[in-house]
C-alpha positions as CSV (number, residue, x, y, z in Angstrom):
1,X,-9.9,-8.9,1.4
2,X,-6.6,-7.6,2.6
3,X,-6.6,-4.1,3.5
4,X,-2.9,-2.6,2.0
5,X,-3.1,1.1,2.9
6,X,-5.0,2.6,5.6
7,X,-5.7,6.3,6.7
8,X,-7.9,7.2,9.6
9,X,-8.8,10.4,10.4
10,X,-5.8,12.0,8.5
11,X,-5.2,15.7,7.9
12,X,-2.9,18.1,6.8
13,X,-3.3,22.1,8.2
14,X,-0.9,24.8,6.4
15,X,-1.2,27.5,8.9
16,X,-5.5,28.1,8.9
17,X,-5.5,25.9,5.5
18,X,-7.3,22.3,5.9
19,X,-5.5,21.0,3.0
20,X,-6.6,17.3,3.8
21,X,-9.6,17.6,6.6
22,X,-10.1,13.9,9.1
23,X,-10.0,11.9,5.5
24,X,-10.6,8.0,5.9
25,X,-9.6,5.5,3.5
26,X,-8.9,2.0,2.9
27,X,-7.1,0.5,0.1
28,X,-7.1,-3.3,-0.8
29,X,-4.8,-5.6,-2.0
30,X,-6.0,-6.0,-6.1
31,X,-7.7,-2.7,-6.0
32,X,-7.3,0.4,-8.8
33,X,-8.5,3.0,-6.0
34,X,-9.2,6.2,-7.7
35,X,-8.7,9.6,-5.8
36,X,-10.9,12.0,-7.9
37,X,-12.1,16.2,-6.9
38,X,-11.8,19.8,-8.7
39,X,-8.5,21.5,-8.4
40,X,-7.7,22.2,-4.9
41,X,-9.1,19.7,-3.3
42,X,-6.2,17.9,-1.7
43,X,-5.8,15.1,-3.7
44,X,-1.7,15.1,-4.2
45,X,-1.2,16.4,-0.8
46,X,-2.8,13.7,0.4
47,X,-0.6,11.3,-1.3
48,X,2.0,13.1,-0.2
49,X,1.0,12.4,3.2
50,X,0.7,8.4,2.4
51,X,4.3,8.3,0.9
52,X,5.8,10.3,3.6
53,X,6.4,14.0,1.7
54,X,4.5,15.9,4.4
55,X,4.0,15.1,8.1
56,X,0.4,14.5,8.8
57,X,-1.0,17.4,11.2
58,X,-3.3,14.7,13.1
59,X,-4.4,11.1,11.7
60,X,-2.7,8.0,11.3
61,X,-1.3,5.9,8.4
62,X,-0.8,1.8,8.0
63,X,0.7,0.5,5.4
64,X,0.5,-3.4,4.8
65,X,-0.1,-3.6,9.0
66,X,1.9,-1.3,10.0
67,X,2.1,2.3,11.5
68,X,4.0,4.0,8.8
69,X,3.0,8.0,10.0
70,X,5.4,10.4,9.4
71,X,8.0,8.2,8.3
72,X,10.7,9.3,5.9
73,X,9.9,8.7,1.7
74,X,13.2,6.3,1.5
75,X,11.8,4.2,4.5
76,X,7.8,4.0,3.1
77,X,9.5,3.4,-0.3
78,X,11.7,0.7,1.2
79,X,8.3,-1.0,2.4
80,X,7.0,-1.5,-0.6
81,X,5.5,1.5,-1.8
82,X,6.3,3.7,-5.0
83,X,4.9,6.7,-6.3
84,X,5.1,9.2,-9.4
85,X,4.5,12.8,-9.6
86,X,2.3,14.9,-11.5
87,X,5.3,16.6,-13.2
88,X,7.7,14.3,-14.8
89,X,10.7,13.9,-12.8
90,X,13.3,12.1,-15.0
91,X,17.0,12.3,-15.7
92,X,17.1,14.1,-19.1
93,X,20.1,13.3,-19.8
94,X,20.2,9.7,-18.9
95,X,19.2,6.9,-21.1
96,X,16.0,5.2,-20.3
97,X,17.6,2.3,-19.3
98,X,19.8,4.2,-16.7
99,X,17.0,6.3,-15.7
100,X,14.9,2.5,-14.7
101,X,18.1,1.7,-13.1
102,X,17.9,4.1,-10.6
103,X,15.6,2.7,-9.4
104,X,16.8,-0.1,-7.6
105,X,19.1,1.9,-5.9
106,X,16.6,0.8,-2.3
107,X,17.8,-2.2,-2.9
108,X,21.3,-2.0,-3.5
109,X,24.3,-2.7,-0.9
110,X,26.6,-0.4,-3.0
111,X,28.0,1.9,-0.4
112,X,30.4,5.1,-1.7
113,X,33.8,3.3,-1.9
114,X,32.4,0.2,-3.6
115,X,31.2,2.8,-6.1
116,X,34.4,4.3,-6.8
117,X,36.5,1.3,-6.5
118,X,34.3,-1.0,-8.3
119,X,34.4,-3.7,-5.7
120,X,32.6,-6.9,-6.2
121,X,29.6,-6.0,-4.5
122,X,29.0,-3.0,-7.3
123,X,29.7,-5.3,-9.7
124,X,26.8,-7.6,-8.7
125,X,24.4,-4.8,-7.6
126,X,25.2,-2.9,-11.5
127,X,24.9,-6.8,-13.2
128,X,21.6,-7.1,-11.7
129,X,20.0,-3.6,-12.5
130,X,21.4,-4.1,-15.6
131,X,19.1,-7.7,-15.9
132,X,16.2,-6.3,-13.7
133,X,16.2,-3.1,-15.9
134,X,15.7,-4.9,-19.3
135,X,13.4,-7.2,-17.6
136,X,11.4,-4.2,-16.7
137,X,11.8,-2.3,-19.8
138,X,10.6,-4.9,-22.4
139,X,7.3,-5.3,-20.0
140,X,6.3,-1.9,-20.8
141,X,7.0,-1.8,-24.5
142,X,10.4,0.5,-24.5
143,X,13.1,-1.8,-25.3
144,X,13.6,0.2,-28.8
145,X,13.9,3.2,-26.9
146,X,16.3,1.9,-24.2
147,X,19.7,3.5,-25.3
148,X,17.9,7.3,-25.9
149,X,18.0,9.9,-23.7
150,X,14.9,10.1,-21.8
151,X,14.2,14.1,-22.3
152,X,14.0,13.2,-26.2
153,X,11.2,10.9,-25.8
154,X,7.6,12.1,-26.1
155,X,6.2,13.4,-23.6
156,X,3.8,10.7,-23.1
157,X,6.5,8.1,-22.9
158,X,8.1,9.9,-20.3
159,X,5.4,9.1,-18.3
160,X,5.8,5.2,-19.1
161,X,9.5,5.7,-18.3
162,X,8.6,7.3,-14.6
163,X,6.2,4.3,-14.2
164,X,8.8,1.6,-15.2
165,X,11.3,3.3,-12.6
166,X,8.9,3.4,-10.4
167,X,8.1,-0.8,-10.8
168,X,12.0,-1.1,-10.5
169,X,11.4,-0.6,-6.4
170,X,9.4,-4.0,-6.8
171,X,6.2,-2.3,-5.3
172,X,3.2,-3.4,-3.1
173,X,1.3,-0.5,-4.0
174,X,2.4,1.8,-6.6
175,X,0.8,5.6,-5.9
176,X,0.4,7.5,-9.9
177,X,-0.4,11.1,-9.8
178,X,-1.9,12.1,-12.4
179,X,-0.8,9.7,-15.2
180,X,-2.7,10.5,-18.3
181,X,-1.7,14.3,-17.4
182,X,-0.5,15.8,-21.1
183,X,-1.3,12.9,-22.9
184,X,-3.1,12.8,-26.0
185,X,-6.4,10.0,-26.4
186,X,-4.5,7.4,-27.8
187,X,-1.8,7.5,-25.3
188,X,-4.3,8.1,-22.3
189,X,-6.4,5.0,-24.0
190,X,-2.1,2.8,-23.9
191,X,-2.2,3.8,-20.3
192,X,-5.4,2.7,-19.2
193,X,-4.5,-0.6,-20.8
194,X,-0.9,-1.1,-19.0
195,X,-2.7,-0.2,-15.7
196,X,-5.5,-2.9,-16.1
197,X,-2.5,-5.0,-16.8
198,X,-0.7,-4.2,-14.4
199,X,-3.0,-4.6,-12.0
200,X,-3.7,-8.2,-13.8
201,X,-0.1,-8.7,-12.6
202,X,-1.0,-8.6,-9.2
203,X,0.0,-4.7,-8.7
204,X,-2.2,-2.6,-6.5
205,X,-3.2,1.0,-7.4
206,X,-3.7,4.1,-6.9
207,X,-4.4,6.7,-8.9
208,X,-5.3,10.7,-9.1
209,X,-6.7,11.8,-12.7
210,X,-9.1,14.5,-13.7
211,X,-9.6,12.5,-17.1
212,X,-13.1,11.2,-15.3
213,X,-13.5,8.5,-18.4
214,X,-10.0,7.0,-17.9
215,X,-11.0,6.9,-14.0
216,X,-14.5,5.6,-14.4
217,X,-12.9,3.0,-16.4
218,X,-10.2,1.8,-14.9
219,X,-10.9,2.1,-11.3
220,X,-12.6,-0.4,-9.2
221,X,-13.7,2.0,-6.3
222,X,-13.4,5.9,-6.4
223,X,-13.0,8.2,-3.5
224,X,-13.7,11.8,-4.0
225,X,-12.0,14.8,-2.2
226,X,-13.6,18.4,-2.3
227,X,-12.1,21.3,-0.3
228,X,-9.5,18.5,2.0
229,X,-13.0,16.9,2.9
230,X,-13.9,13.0,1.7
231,X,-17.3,13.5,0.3
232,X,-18.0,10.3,-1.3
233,X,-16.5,6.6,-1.8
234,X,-17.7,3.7,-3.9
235,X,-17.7,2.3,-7.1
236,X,-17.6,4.1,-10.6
237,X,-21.3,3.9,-10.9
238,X,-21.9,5.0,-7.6
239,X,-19.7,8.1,-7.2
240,X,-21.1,9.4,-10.6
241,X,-24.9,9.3,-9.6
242,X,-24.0,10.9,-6.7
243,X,-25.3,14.4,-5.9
244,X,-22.4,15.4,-3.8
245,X,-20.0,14.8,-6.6
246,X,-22.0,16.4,-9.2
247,X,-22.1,19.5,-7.2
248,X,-18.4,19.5,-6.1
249,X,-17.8,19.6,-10.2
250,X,-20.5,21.3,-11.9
251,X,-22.2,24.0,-8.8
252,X,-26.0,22.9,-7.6
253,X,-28.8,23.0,-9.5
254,X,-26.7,20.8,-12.8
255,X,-28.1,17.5,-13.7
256,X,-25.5,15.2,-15.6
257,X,-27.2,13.6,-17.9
258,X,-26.0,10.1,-19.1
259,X,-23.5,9.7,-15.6
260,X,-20.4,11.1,-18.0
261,X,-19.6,13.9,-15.8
C-alpha cells in the first residue's frame, strides 16, 4: 500500500507543554484513519501540525513523498491536502454555492486586476467554479439549498457545506476535525454514510471524533492520543480491547463490557 501521509517522531512544545510528544504515524492511500483520545490530548494540534498551522518543535512530515515540515497551509493545501475545523468556518453571508466556490481559489490564475477588470482569464476561472461548484454541490445532496445563505442552514449542513468546500481543492487526503461535532443521530448516521462514500470515491481520510460508534464504524485503523503521547494504533477492534485505551477514557480498574466504550 501507498503510504500518503507520514509523521515520525513529531512534536509540538508550548513553552514546558508537550502538546504532541515524538508521535509516529502513517496514513495510506484508501484509508479512514481515525485520530481518537479524551480532551486534551493533542489530537487537533496535531493536525494542525500535518496541515501546516503550527511549526512542529522536532519531527518530520511527508506528504505523498515528500518533506512537507513546516510549510505554509496555502502550499500543503496546494499539494493536495484539505482540512476542516472543529468550529465551522463559513461565509454567513455567502450562498452555499459561493461559499464552495471559494474553494478553488488554489487553483485559480485570477490575479487582482483580472478581478476588477474582468479580463478573460476571470471569466474562465469564475465559468469553471461556477461548473465545478454545482458538480460538487449535487454530490453531496445540497443543490436545493444552493442559492441560501449558508449561516441560515442547519447547523449540521453547515458541516456538509465546509466538507464540499473543502472537496472543491480536489484533495488527496482530506483532514475532518471533528465532523459529527453538534450533530444530532440522524445527521451523525448522513455523515458516516457520505464518508464511507466518499472514501468509495477514492478519497483518503482522516478524521478526529469523540462519537467512539461513528469512529469504530467508519474507520479502518484508529490511532489514539493521550496527554500528546500515541498510546495505541490498530484496527477498531483492536484499539477498543485495549487496556491502554480503556484507561486513558474511563481511569484503571473499569472493565468495558461489550467493546462499546
Amino acid at each position: 500500500m501507498k503510504v500518503l501521509l507520514e509523521a515520525k517522531n513529531v512534536s509540538k512544545h508550548f513553552g514546558g507543554l508537550k502538546a504532541v510528544d515524538n508521535v509516529d504515524m502513517v496514513i495510506y492511500e484508501g484509508d479512514i484513519f481515525g485520530i481518537i483520545g479524551p480532551n486534551g490530548a493533542g489530537k487537533t494540534t496535531f493536525f494542525n501540525l500535518c496541515s501546516g498551522v503550527f511549526p512542529v518543535t522536532g519531527g518530520e512530515i511527508y506528504f505523498n513523498g515528500e518533506n512537507i515540515t513546516n510549510l505554509r497551509p496555502d502550499i500543503i493545501a496546494k499539494k493536495g491536502m484539505a482540512r476542516t475545523f472543529q468550529n465551522i468556518k463559513l461565509f454567513n453571508y455567502m450562498s452555499v454555492l459561493e461559499n464552495i466556490k471559494i474553494g478553488f481559489h488554489i487553483h485559480s490564475r485570477t490575479r487582482m486586476w483580472d478581478a476588477i477588470l474582468h479580463t478573460s482569464v476571470y471569466k474562465r476561472d469564475e465559468k469553471l467554479a461556477e461548473e465545478k461548484g454545482m458538480e460538487i454541490i449535487e454530490r453531496v445532496g445540497l443543490k436545493d439549498y444552493k442559492d441560501i445563505l449558508a449561516g441560515n442552514l442547519p447547523y449540521g449542513m453547515q458541516r456538509m457545506v465546509e466538507i464540499a468546500r473543502a472537496l472543491a481543492l480536489d484533495p488527496k487526503l482530506l483532514l475532518l476535525d471533528e465532523p459529527a461535532a453538534g450533530m444530532n443521530p440522524n445527521e451523525t448516521m448522513a455523515l458516516m454514510e457520505f464518508i464511507k462514500k466518499l472514501n468509495h470515491e477514492g478519497y483518503t481520510i482522516a478524521v478526529i471524533e469523540h462519537d467512539m460508534k461513528f469512529v469504530m464504524n467508519t474507520c479502518n485503523r484508529i490511532m489514539v492520543l493521550n496527554f500528546g503521547k500515541k498510546i495505541c494504533e490498530g484496527d477498531p477492534e483492536y484499539v477498543r480491547s485495549n487496556k491502554e485505551v480503556n484507561e486513558a477514557y474511563f481511569g484503571k480498574g473499569i472493565v468495558v463490557q461489550g467493546g462499546t466504550m
